[in-house]
C-alpha positions in Angstrom: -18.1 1.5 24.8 -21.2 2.4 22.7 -19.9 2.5 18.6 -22.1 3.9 15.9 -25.0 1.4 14.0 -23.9 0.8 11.3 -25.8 1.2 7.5 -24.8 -0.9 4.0 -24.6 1.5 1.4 -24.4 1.2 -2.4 -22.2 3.7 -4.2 -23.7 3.9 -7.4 -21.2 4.4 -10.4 -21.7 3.9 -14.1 -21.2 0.8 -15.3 -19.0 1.0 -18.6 -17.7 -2.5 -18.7 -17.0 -4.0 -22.4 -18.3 -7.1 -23.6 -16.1 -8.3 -25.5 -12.4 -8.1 -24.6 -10.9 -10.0 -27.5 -12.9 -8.3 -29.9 -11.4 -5.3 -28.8 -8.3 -6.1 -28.4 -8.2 -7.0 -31.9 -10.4 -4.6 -33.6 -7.9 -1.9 -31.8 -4.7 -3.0 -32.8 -5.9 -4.0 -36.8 -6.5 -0.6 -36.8 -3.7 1.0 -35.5 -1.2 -0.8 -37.7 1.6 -1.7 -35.5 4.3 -3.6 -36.9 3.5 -3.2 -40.5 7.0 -2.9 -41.2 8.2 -5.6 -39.7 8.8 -8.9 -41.4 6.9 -12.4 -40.5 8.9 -14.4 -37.8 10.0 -11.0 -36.2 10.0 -11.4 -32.3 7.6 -9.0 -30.3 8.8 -8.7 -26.7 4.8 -7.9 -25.2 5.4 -5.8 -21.3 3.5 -6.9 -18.7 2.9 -5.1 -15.8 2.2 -6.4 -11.7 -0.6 -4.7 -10.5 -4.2 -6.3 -10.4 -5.9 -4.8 -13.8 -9.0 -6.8 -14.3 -8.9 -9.5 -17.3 -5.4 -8.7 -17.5 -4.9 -13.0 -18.6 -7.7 -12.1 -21.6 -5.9 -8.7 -22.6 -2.4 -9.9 -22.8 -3.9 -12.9 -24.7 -5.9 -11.3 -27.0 -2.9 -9.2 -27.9 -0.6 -12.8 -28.2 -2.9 -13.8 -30.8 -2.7 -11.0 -32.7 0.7 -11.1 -33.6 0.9 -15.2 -33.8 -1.8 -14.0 -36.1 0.3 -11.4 -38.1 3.1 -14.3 -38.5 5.0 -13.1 -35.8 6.7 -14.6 -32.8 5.5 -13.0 -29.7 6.5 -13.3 -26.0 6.1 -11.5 -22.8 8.5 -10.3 -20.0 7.5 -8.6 -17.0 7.4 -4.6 -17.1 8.1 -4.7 -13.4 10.6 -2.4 -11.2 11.2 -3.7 -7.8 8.1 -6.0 -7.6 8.3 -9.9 -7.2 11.4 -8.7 -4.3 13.3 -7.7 -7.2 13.9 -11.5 -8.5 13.9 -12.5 -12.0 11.4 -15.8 -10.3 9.6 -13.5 -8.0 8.0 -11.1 -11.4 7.3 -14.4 -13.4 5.8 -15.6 -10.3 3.7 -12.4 -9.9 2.1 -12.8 -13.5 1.5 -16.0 -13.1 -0.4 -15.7 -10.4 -2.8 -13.7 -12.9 -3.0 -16.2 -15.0 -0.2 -15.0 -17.8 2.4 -17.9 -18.4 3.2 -20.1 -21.1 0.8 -23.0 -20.2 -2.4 -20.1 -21.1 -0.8 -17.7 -23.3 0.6 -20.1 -25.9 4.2 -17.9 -25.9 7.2 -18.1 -23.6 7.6 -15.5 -20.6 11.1 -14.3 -20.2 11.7 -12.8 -17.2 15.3 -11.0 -16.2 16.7 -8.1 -14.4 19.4 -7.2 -16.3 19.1 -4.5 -18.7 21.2 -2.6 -20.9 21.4 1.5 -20.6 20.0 3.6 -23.1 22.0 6.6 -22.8 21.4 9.8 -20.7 18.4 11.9 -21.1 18.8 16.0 -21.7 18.2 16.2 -17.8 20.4 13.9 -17.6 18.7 10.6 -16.4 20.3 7.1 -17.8 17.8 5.0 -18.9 17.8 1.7 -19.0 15.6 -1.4 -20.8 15.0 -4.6 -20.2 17.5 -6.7 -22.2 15.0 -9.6 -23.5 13.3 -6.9 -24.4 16.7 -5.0 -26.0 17.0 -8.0 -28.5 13.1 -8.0 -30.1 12.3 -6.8 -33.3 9.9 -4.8 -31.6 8.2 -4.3 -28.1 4.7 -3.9 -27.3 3.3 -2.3 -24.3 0.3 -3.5 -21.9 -0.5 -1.7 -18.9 -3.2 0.6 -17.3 -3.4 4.2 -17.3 -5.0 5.4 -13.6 -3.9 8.4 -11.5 -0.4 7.7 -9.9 -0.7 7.3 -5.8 2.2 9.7 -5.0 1.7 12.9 -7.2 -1.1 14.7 -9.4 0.0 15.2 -13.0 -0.8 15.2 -16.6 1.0 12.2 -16.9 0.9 9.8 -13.8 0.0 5.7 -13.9 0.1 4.6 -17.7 2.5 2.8 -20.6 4.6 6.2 -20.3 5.8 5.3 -16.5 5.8 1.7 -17.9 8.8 2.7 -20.2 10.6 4.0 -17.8 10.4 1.9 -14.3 8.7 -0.8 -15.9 11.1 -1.8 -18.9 14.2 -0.4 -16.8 13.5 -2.7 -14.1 15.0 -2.5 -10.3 18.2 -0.8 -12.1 15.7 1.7 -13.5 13.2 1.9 -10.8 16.2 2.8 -8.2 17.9 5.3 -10.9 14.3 7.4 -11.9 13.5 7.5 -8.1 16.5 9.0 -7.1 15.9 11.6 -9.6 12.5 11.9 -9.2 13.5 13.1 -5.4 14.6 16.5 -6.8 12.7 16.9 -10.0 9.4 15.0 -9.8 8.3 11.7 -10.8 6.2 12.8 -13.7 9.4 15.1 -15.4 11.1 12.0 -14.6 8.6 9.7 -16.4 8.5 12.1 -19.6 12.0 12.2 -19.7 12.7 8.5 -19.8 9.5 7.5 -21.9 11.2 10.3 -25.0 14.3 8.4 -24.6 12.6 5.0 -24.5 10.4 6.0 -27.7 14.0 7.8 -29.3 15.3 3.7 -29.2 12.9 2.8 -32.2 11.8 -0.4 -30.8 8.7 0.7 -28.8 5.4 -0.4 -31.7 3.0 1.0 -29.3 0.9 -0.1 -26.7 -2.9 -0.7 -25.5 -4.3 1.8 -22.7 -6.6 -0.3 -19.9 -9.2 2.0 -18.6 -11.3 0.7 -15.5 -14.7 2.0 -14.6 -15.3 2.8 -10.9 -16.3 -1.3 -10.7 -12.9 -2.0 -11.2 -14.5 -3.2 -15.2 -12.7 -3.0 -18.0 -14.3 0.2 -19.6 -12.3 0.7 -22.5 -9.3 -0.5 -24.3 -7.3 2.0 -26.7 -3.9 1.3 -29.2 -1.8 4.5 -28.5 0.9 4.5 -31.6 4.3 5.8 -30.7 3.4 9.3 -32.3 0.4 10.1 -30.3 1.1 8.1 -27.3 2.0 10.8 -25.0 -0.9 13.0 -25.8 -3.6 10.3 -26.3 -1.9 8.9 -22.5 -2.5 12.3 -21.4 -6.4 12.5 -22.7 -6.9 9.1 -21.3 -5.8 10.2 -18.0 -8.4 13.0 -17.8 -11.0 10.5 -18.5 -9.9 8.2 -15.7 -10.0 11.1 -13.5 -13.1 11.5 -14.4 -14.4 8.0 -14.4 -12.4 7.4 -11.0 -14.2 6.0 -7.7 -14.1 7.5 -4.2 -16.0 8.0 -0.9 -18.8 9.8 -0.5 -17.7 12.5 2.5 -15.5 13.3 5.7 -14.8 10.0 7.5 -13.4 9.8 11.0 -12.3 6.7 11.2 -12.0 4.5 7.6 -11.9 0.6 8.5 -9.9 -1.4 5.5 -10.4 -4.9 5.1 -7.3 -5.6 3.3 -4.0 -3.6 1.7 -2.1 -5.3 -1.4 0.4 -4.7 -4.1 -2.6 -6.0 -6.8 -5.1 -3.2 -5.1 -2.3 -0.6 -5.9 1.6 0.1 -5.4 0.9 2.2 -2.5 -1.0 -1.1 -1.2 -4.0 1.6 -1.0 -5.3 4.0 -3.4 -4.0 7.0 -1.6 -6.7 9.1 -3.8 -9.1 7.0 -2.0 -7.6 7.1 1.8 -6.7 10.6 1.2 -3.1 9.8 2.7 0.6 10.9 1.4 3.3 8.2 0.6 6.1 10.0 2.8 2.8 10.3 5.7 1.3 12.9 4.9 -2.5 13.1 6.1 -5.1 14.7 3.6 -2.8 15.8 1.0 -5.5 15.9 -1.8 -8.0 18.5 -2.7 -11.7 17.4 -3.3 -11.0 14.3 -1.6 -13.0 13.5 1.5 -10.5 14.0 4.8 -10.1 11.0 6.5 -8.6 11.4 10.0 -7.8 7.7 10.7 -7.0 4.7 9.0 -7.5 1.1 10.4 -6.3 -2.1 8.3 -7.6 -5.3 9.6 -5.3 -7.9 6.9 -3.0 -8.3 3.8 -4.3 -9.5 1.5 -2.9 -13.2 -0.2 -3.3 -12.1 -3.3 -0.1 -9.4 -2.4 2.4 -12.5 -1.2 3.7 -10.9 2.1 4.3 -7.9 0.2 2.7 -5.1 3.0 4.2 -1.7 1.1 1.2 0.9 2.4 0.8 -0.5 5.9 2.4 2.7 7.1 0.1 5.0 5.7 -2.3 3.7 8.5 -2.5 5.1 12.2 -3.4 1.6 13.4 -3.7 -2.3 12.1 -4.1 -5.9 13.8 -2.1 -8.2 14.5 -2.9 -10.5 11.4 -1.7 -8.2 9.1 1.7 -8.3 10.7 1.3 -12.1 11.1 1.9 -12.2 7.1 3.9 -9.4 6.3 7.7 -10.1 4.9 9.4 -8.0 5.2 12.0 -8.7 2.3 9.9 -7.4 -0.5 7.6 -5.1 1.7 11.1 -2.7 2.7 12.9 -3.6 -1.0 9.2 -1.8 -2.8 9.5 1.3 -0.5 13.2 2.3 -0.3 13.1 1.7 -3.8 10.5 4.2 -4.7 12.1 6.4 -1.7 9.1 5.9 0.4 9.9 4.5 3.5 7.0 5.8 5.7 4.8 3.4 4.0 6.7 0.2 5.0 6.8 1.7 8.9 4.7 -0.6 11.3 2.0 1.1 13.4 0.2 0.5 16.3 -1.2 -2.4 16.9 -3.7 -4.9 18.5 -4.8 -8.6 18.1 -8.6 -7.9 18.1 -10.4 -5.8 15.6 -12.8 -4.1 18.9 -9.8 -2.8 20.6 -8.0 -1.3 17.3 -11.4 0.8 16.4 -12.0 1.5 19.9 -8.7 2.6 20.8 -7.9 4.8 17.8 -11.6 6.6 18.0 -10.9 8.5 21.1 -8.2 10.4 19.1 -10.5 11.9 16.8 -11.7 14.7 18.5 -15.7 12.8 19.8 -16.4 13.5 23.2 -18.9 10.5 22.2 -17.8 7.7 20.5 -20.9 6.7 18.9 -20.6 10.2 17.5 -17.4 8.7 15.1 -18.0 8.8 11.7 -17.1 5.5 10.9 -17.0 3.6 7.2 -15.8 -0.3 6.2 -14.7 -1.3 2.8 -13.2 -3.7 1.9 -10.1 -2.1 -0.1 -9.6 1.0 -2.2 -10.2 -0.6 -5.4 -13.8 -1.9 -4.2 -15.8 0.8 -3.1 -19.4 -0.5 -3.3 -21.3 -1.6 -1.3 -19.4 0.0 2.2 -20.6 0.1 5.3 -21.3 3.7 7.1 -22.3 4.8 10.4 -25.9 5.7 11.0 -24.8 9.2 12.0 -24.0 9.8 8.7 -27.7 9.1 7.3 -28.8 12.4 7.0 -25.9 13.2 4.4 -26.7 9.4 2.7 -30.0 10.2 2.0 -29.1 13.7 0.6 -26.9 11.8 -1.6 -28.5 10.6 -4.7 -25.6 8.8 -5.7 -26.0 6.3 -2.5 -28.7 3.7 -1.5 -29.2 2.3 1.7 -29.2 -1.7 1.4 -30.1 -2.4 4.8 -31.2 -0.9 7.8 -29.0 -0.3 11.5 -26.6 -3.0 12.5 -24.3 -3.2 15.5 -20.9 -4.1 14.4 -20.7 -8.4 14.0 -17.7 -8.6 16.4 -17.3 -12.2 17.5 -16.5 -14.0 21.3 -12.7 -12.3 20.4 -14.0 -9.0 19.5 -13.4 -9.4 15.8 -15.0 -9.2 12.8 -15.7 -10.8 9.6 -14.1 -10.0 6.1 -16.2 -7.7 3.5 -19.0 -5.5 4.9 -20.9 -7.2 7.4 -19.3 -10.7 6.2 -20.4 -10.5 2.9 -16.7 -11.6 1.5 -16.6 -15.2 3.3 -13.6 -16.5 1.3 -11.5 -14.0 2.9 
C-alpha cells in the first residue's frame, strides 16, 4: 500500500514561560499573606498532586521554603485520588518520581489513605480529607488549573477539584464520582471545595498555568476568599492559552499515552474523544476519526487509563500495561471505556494500514494522517503532504522539512518522536 509523504510541521505558540520560578513563588505568596495568623512552629500540610506539571520539584520547593522561612514546619502529602493504585507507597512513589521527597525538599512527605469525613454537603455529598492533612495547623494547596478531560465548565482541572478528590483521596475520589454520575463533576467539585473551604484549614493555594509548550507561564496565590472566582478567571485564560491541532485528521498516530500527559492518559481536548467513548464530543475541536497509540509511556508505571479511547494500538503498549492500577483509575472515576483494550497489532505498518481503510479513502494515500508524540507536546508533528495546501494557508504552522516516506524499519515499525527525533524513547 501507497501511505501519504509525510511533512514536519512547527505549531507555533507563544512562548510565556517565567524565568524565574522561585522568585515567583515567593514574591506571590509574601504578598498574599497566608498564614499570618498562625503562630511559628505551626505545621503546614503542602498538597501535592500526580500529574506531570512542569517544574513541579522547583514549585513545591519554592513554596517549602517559604514557610521554613516564616518559622513554620512544613510537609507535603500527596493530593492524589486513586493514583499510585490507590497505595499509600504507590502516591509517595509517584511524587518521587518528580523529584518531591524528603532527600530534595528538605521536609517529610506523609503519604496515607485514610481520611476523616467532613460532614455532608447541602446536596448531600460527604466529604472527606486527608487525615495528615486533618491534624495541620493549616493546609496549603499546589496544583494546576487546565481544562478537565471529561466535561467543559467554569470550573474543571484546578486546586478546587484538588479539595475534593485530591485531599479526599480513593475514599473521596469513589464517593464524588458516584455523585458526579447524576449531577456532574463540576457541581460536584463546587460542592465539596465550599465544604472543604467551610473546615477553616485550607490557607490558600498557588495556581500553575502552562503555556501551549507545556512552560510554566504563570504562577498565582488564590486566597481562600477569592479562590473560586480567581480559579474560574484562570481557567478562561488557560482556555485561551491552550494547545491543539491545526484541522480535521483522519487518522492521529500517538507516540505515547500516560497518567503524567493527563488523567485521561490523553488530552481528550486534543484527541477530540469522550471518556465513556464517545468520538468528537467537542466543538471547535478538529474531528479526528481514528486514533492509533504506538506505547505507554514509563514515565506512567503500567498505568494505561486512556488506551480505550483509541480504535487501534500495538502490541508494545499492551506489553507494559498492568492492569491493577490501569482498571482501579477508571472504575474509579466511572470510566471504564477508557481502560477497554482495542485492536491490535505487533508492527506499527499493519496498525496504520489496517485502520486507514476504515475511514472512508477509496485511496489510502489520500488519509489525512498526523504523528505527535503525545497530547501535551504538540510541536513539531508530523502531517501528511495532502494536507499542504491547508499548512501553508496556516500562518500559525511552518514546514521544517520537505516530503518523507514514513521511517518504518525491516519489521514495519517506526521510531519514537516525529521522524525519530525522540531517540531516548
Amino acid at each position: 500500500m501507497s501511505l501519504p509523504r509525510m511533512l514536519l510541521v512547527k505549531q507555533n505558540f507563544p512562548d510565556r514561560s517565567l524565568s524565574d520560578i522561585p522568585r515567583t513563588v515567593q514574591n506571590e505568596l509574601g504578598s498574599a499573606g497566608f498564614g499570618n495568623n498562625l503562630q511559628p512552629g505551626a505545621s503546614v500540610a503542602i498538597g501535592v498532586g500526580s500529574r506531570g506539571i512542569s517544574n513541579i520539584d522547583k514549585i513545591v520547593g519554592a513554596v517549602v521554603n517559604y514557610w521554613k522561612s516564616k518559622g513554620m514546619n512544613p510537609f507535603i502529602f500527596p493530593a492524589m485520588g486513586s493514583h499510585g493504585a490507590a497505595t499509600a507507597e504507590g502516591q509517595a512513589d509517584v511524587l518521587a518520581h518528580y523529584g518531591i521527597h524528603e532527600g530534595t525538599m528538605g521536609c517529610p512527605v506523609k503519604s496515607s489513605l485514610e481520611v476523616i469525613s467532613l460532614g455532608r454537603t447541602p446536596e448531600g455529598i460527604e466529604a472527606f480529607l486527608d487525615k495528615y492533612a486533618s491534624e495541620a495547623d493549616g493546609i496549603m494547596l499546589v496544583g494546576r488549573v487546565k481544562q478537565h478531560t471529561d466535561f467543559a465548565g467554569k470550573i474543571e482541572s484546578g486546586l478546587f477539584k484538588m479539595m475534593g478528590i485530591g485531599l479526599g483521596k480513593w475514599s473521596g475520589a469513589k464517593n464524588y464520582h458516584t455523585h458526579a454520575y447524576k449531577l456532574g463533576m463540576e457541581a460536584v467539585i463546587r460542592s465539596v471545595g465550599k465544604q472543604v473551604l467551610g473546615s477553616g484549614k485550607i490557607l490558600g493555594g498557588i495556581a500553575i498555568l502552562e503555556d501551549a509548550y507545556h512552560n510554566t507561564a504563570r504562577l498565582a496565590a488564590l486566597p481562600v476568599d477569592k479562590m473560586l472566582q480567581m480559579e474560574e478567571e484562570l481557567l478562561e485564560i488557560c482556555k485561551s492559552w491552550a494547545p491543539g491541532l491545526p484541522c480535521d485528521i483522519d487518522v492521529l498516530m500517538i507516540d505515547e499515552i500516560g497518567k503524567h500527559i493527563s488523567g485521561a492518559g490523553m488530552d481528550t481536548k486534543v484527541s477530540n474523544r469522550g471518556t465513556q467513548g464517545e468520538y468528537n464530543p467537542w466543538p471547535n475541536t478538529p474531528k479526528i476519526e481514528r486514533i492509533f497509540l504506538r506505547d505507554l509511556s514509563n514515565k506512567s508505571y503500567g498505568n494505561g487509563v486512556g488506551l480505550g479511547l483509541a480504535d487501534v494500538v500495538h502490541d508494545r503498549l499492551l506489553a507494559k500495561l498492568d492492569t491493577n492500577p490501569t482498571w482501579i483509575n477508571a472504575l474509579t472515576a466511572s470510566t471504564p471505556s477508557a481502560a477497554k483494550i482495542p485492536i491490535h497489532w505487533n508492527s506499527d505498518r499493519e496498525c496504520i494500514e489496517r485502520i486507514a481503510r476504515t475511514v472512508g479513502k477509496h485511496d489510502i494515500a489520500e488519509t489525512r494522517l498526523c504523528w505527535i508524540k503525545n497530547t501535551l507536546e504538540l510541536s513539531p508533528i508530523a502531517m501528511s503532504d495532502n494536507m499542504r495546501a491547508e499548512i501553508e494557508a496556516n500562518p500559525l504552522l511552518e514546514i521544517l522539512a520537505e516530503s518523507h516516506d514514513l521511517p518504518f524499519d525491516s519489521d514495519g515499525n517506526l521510531p519514537f518522536g516525529v521522524f525519530g527525533e525522540d531517540a531516548a524513547h
